[in-house]
N, C-alpha and C positions, 0 to 999 in steps of 0.2 A: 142073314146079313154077314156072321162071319164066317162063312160057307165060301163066298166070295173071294173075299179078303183070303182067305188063308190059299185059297185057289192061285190068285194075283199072286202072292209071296211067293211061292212055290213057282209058278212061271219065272217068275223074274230070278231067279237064282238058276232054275236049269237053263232057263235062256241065257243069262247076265254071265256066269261064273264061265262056260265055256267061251262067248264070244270076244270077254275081256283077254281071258289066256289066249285065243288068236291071235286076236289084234297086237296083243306085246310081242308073239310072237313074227308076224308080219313087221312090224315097226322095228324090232332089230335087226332083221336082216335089211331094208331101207337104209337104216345108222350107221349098218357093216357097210354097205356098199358104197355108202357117202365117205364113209373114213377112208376106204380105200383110195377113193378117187381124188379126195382132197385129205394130203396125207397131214398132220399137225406141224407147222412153221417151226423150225429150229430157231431155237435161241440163239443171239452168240452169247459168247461167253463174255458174261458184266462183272464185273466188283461191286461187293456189297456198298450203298449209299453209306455215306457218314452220319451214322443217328448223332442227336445232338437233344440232349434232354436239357430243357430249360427249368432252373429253380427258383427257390425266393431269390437266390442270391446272383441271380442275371438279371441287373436290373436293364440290359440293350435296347428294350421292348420300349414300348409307346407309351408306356404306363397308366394305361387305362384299366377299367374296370372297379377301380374303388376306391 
């Protein structure tokens, strides 16, 4: 019985390990060719938003929660 089993293991690693390293390899050149063709959206150029950190001491809020 683990005659088998360790048979199985061994498959699936000489099978598993090469088919995965394909397949990533396949799958980035897909990624490459997609980037290429659809190239990433330029930003414009924004100004940072105005953080605004609220404290105990802004009481503006609704004053809920307790």
């Amino acid at each position: 019985m683990l005659v088998p089993a360790i048979i199985c293991g061994v498959a699936c690693i000489v099978i598993g390990v090469p088919f995965t390293y394909y397949w990533f390899r396949i799958s980035d050149r897909w990624a490459d060719e997609d980037q290429k063709r659809f190239h990433p959206k330029q930003e414009p150029d924004r100004t940072d938003p105005e953080i605004r950190v609220i404290g105990r001491d802004d009481r503006d809020g609704d004053g809920g929660g307790g």
